[in-house]
N, C-alpha and C positions, 0 to 999 in steps of 0.2 A: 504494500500500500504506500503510496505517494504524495505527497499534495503540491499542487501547482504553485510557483515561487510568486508570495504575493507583488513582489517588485516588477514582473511582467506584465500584467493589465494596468493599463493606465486607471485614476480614480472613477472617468467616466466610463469606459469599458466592466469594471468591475460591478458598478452601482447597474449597469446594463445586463450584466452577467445574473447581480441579483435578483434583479427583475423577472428576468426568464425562470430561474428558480421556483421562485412565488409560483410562477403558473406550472409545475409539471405537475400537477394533481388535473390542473384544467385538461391536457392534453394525456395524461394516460401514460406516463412517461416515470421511469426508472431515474433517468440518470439527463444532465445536461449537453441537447445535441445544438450541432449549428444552426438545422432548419428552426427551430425555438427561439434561439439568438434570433436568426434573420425576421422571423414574425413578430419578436420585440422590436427591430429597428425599425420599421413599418408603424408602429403604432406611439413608438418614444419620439416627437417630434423636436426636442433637444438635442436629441443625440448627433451628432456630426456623420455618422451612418446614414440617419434619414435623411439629413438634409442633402448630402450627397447624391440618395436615391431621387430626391423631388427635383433636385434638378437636372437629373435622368431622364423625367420624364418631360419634362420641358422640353428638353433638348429631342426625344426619340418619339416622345407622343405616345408612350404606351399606357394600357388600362391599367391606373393604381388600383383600385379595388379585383381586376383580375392577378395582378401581382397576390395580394392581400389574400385572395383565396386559394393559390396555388403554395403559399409559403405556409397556409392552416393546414393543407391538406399533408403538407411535406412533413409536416411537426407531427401530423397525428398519427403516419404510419410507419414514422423512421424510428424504433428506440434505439441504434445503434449498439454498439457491441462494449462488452463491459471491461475493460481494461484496470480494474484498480487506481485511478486517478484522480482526486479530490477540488475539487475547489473549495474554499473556504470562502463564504460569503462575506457581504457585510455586516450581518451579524451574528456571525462567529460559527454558524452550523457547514459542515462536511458535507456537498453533495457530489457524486460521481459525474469523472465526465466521460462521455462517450470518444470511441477509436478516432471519428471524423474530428471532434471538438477539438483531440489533440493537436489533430494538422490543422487547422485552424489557427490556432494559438500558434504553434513553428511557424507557419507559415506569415503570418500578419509581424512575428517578431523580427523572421528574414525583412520584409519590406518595411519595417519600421528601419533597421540598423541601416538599410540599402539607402534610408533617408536621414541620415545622419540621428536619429532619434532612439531615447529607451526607451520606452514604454509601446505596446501594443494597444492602440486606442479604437475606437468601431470603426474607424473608418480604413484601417489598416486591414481587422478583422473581416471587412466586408470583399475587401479585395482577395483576401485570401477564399473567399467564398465563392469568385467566382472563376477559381480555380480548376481546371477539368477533372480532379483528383479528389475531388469532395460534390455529392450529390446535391448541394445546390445550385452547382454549375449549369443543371438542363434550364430549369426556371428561370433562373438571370439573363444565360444566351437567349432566351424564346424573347424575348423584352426587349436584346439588344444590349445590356448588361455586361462590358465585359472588362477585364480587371485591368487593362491599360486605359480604359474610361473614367475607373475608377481613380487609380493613382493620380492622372490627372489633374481631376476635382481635387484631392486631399489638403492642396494649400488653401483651399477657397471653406475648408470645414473651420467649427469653431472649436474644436480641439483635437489640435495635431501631434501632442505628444512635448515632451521636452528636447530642445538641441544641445547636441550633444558636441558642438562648437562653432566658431565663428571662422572663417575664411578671410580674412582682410583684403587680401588681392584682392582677391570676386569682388568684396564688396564695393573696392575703389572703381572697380573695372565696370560696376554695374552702376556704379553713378550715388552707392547708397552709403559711403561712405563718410566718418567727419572728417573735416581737415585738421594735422594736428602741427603744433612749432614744431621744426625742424633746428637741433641743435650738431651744426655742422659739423664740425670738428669730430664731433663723437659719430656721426653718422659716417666720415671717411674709416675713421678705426674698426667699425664697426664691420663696413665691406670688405677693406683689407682685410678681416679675419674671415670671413664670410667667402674668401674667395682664395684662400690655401687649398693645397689640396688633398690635404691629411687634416687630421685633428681642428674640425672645422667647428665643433662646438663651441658655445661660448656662454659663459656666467657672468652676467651683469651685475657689479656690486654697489650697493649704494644705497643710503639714506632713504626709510619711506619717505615718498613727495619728490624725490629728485628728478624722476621721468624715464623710470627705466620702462618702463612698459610706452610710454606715448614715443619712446625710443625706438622699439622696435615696429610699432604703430607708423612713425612717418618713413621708417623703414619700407613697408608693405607699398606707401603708396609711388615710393620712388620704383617699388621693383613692378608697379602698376604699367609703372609710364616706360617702363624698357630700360630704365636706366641704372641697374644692379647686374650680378653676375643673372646671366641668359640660363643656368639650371637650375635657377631658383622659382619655381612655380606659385606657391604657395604661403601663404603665413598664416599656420592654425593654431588657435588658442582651445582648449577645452572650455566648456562650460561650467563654471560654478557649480548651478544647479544639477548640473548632469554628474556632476562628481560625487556632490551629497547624496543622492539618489542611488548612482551603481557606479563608484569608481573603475572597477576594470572597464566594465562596457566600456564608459567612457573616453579610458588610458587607451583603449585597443584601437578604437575606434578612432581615432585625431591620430594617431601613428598612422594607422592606415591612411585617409587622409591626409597627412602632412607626408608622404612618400611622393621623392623628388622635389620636396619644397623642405619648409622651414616649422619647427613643433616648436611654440611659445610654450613656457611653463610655467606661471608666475609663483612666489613662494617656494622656489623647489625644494628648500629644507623639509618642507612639510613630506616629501614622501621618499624618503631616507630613515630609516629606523635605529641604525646602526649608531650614527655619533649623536643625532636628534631625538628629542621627541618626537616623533614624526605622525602626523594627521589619520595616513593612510596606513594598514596592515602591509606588513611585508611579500605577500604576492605583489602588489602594487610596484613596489623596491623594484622588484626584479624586473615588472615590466618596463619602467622608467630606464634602469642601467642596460636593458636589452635596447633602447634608441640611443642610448652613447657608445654601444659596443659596434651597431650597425653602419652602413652607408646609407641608407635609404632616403636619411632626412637629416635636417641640423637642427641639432636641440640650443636653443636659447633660452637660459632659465634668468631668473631676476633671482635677489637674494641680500643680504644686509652683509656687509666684512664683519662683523662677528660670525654670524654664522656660514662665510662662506669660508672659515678657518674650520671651520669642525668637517665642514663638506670635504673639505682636498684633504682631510685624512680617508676618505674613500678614495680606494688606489684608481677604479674607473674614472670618476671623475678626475683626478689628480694627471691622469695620464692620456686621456680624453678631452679636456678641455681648456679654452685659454681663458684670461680674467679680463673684465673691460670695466675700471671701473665708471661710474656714472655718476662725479661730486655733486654737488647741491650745484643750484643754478647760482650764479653771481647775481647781485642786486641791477645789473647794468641790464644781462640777462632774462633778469624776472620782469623788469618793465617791458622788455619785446614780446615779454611772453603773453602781459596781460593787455599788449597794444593788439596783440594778434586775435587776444580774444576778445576786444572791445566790440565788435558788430554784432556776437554771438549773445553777450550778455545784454546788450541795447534790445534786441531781438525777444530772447528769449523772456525781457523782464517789461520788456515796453518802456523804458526808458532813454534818456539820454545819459551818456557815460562820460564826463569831462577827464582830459587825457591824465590831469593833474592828481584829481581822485585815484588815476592806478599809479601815478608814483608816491603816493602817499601809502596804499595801499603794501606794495613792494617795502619800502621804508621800515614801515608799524611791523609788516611780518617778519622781514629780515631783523628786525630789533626785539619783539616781544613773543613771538609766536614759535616755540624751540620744539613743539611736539613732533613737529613735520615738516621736513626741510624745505627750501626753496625749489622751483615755481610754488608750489601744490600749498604751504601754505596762503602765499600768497595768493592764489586763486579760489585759497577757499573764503579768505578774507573778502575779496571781492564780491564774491556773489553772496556772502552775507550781509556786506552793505547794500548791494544790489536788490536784494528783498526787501530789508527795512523801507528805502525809497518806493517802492512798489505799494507795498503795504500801505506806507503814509498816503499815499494816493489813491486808495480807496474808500471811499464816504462813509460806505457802512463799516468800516473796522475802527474804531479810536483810536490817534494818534499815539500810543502811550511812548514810545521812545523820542518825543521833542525833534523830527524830523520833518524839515519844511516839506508839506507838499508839493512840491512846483515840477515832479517828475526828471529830476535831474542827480546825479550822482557826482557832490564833491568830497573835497578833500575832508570837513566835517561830519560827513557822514559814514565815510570810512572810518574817524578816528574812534565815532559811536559805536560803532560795530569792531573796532577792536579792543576798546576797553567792557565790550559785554562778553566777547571771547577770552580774552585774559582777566579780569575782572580787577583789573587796577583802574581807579578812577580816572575820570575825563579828565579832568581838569590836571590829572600829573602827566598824562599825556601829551596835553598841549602846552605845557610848562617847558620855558626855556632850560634846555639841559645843562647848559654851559655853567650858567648864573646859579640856576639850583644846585650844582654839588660845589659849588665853589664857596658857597655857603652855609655846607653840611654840618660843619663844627657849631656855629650859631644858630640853626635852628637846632640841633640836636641838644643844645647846651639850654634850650628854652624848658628843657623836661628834665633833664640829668644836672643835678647840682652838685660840682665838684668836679670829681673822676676824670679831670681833664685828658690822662696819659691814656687811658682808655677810650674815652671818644675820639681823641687822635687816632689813635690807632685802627680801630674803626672805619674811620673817615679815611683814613690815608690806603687802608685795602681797597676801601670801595672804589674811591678814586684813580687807581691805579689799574684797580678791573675796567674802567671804565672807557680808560683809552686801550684797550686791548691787551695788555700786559699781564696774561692769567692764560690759563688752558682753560677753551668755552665747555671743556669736560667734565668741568668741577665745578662744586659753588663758588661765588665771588667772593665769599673771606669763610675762615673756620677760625673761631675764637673761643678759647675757654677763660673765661670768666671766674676770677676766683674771689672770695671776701665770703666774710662771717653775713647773714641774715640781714636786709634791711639798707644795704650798702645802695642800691640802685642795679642790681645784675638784670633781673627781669623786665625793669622799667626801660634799661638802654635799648635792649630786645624787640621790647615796643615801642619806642620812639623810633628805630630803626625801619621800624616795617611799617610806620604811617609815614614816615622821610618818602620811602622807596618805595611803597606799593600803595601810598594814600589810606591806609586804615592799619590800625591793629588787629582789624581782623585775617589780618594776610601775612599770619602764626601761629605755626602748627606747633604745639606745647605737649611733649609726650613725658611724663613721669617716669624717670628710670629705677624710678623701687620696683616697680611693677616688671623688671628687667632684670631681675638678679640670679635666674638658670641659667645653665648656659645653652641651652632650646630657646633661649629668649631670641636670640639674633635672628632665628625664620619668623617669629611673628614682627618682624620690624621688616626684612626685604622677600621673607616668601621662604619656602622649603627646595632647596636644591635639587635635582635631578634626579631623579629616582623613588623620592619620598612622596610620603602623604603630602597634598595639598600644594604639589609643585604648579607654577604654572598661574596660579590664585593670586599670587603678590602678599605684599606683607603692610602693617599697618603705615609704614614707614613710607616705602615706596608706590601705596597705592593716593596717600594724599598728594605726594609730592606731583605724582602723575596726571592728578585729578587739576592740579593748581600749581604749578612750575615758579611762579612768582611768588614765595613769601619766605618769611623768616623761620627756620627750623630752629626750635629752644629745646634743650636737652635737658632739662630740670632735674638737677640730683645727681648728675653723673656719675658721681662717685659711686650712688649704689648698685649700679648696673652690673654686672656681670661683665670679666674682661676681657670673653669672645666679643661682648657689644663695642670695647673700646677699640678692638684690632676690625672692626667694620669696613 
């Protein structure tokens, strides 16, 4: 006994499936056959089966209701033969499927994968029906019914199943493609590796937001226009969705397809088990090192230089592929970038976009915005001012973010929209930089009485972070604070972080008594690799993440545990 892999009917197929069930008491019937199906597509007029059929008949003029009585009569005197094969409904009860049902199902799953798709949906099903190899094939031919009519139709159904990836070429080539910047420089290195004639692979490393993907994107539409190496056909991405659903399908499927072109992978840590945590189960593994071991296609993966160090201790890829990496955009850079998308965003938002608004934009991201490097945060800065002015210019929505409506996007409505991204006040935003820390000592001296050698000191890290002189890897000053109770340590803290981020509320104050195992250090940055609750983050580093801008106070250090101090 067997039961049919619920991952092969699509949701609508299945709910289609159940349907026919219901009735085998009506028809006299053991077990679920096709003719049963094809009398439900007939009568389900959602189902993309029927609609298919009705425009069959449009098209050939034949009698729906002699259809109707030929498919009742097929239902009532076919029980088909018992093979042991289950379906599971949708609600949960085992009904048998008949010998024909099966090739049904193979069959409709062959023409689904033949269309880049997982799932077997009716419209699949129906083709397979009118297959000469399964006896609904007289009734369909008599009508004119036949399964290359079928296929046909199947883009014009309302459910075709999930794709199983994207083709860029095609798409440039079909006219349905975006336009994306083109970053030259990286786009020659790119070809030049692309056009060796060994070890053609390549891993893209670099910062999320830097553009490794919209890199191999204007990639696709140069190799559109003829202008890349001539055996490059193709640029396939897998589908997201088609991955969560059935990775292999999916994996096997974009190989096959990207044969003679180029197999996108983005994240490829994710399906490496070995040095990574990896997303995907290790069949997966294998199928992915089987496209860098082959010729067939060039794998281009994307990937972060942390983790593309864990990757080249995998001897395949180590010995299979070259590195490109892909830095953040330059500030000079990110304005081309968001000049390029100014028609898009005017467009897509119905507004006007002043040129000045994206170098202000570029500016605030390159300065406050560290979650996501260059263009990308800057773009995303963008279209989040882009809405605010949208928004303001709708009657029925209230104003609430003080944005004129006039339908125009400048540079203060950028600056609104990055101070509600980073959540440092406006008003320190548009504060002269210069004059302000130039006078850090005296406002900071406006709260902190005394303690001059430590406000100095203070003042002289930050100032020094400030012209560059620090690694952007670290915080801008580490200070331990020492004195008996009542000195001013906590208060400097605060004065510090309404100086630099406009409130005291932007200070994360963690109690290090609460910190005195030496298990303490994973609830501050997360559980290491292997253990419980890897992956979760830690209380330390999930605020820092959450709020990038503010003062971390360590309160009590001393009682912390001394794995917390070597952190």
């Amino acid at each position: 006994m067997s039961n049919l892999n619920p991952n092969i009917p699509s949701t609508e197929l299945s709910r289609l499936m159940t349907t026919a069930v219901s009735r085998l008491d009506e028809f006299h019937l053991k077990r679920l056959t096709p003719q049963l199906l094809l009398r439900t597509f007939l009568d389900e007029k959602e189902a993309a089966a029927h609609k298919i059929l009705r425009q069959l008949q449009k098209q050939r003029g034949f009698d729906w209701d002699d259809l109707v009585r030929r498919a009742d009569l097929m239902a009532h005197h076919n029980q088909g033969r018992d093979v042991q094969f289950f379906f599971t409904d949708d609600f949960g009860k085992d009904t048998p499927l008949s010998d024909e049902m099966l090739v049904i199902i193979d069959e409709g799953l062959s023409i689904a994968q033949a269309r880049e798709e997982l799932k077997v949906n009716s419209g699949h099903a129906l083709a397979a029906m009118a297959q000469p190899n399964v006896t609904t094939y007289g009734a369909l031919q008599r009508v004119g019914i036949t399964a290359a009519a079928i296929t046909a139709l199947l883009d014009e159904s309302t459910e075709t199943g999930t794709p199983i990836l994207h083709d860029y070429i095609k798409e440039a080539q079909d006219g349905n493609a975006a336009s994306y910047y083109q970053r030259e420089e990286l786009l020659r290195d790119l070809l030049g590796l692309l056009s060796l004639s060994q070890k053609r692979h390549v891993l893209l490393a670099g910062p999320e937001g830097a553009g490794k993907r919209t890199l191999v994107y204007s990639l696709a539409q140069i190799l559109a226009e003829g202008k890349g190496p001539v055996n490059l056909r193709s640029v396939v991405e897998m589908s997201e969705t088609a991955l969560l659903e059935n990775p292999l399908a999916a994996v096997r499927a974009a190989m096959r397809r990207a044969g003679g072109g180029i197999l996108l992978i983005p994240n490829i840590e994710r399906f490496f088990a070995d040095r990574l945590r990896a997303t995907f189960p290790e069949q997966i593994n294998r199928e992915v090192q089987k496209a860098f071991l082959g010729n067939d296609q060039v794998v281009i993966g994307t990937t972060t230089p942390a983790a593309l160090e864990k990757l080249r201790q995998e001897r395949i890829i180590r010995e299979h592929s070259n590195r490109l990496d892909v830095p953040a955009a330059t500030l000079n850079e990110t304005i081309s970038v968001l000049n390029f998308h100014k028609a898009r965003l005017e467009l897509e938002y119905e507004i006007v976009v002043e040129r000045e608004a994206l170098e202000t934009a570029a500016s605030l991201a390159n300065q406050y915005i560290k979650t996501i490097a260059l263009p990308a945060g800057a773009v995303q800065l963008a279209n989040r001012a882009c809405a605010l002015v949208r928004m303001a210019a709708q009657e029925h929505i209230d104003n609430l973010f003080e944005v004129t409506p006039d339908g125009r996007l400048n540079s203060e409505d950028v600056t609104l929209a990055a101070s509600q991204i980073t959540k440092i006040p406006l008003q320190k935003l548009n504060e002269d930089e210069q004059g302000k820390y130039a006078n850090m000592d005296d406002h900071l001296h406006k709260r902190i009485i005394g303690q001059k050698e430590a406000v100095a000191a203070v003042s002289r890290a930050v100032k020094t972070a400030r012209v560059g002189l620090r690694d952007r890897k670290r915080p801008i000053g580490s200070f331990l604070f020492l004195g008996p109770s009542g000195v001013g340590k906590t208060e400097l803290a605060k004065a510090l972080a309404e100086f630099m981020f406009g409130t005291e509320a932007a200070m994360l104050v963690l109690d290090m008594s609460e910190y005195q195992e030496e298990a303490s250090v994973n609830r501050l940055i997360g559980a290491p690799p292997g253990y419980v609750g890897h992956g979760e983050g830690g209380q330390l580093t999930d605020a820092v993440r959450r709020r990038p801008y503010q003062v971390v106070l360590f309160d009590e250090i001393e009682k912390s545990h001394r794995d917390v101090w070597n952190m």
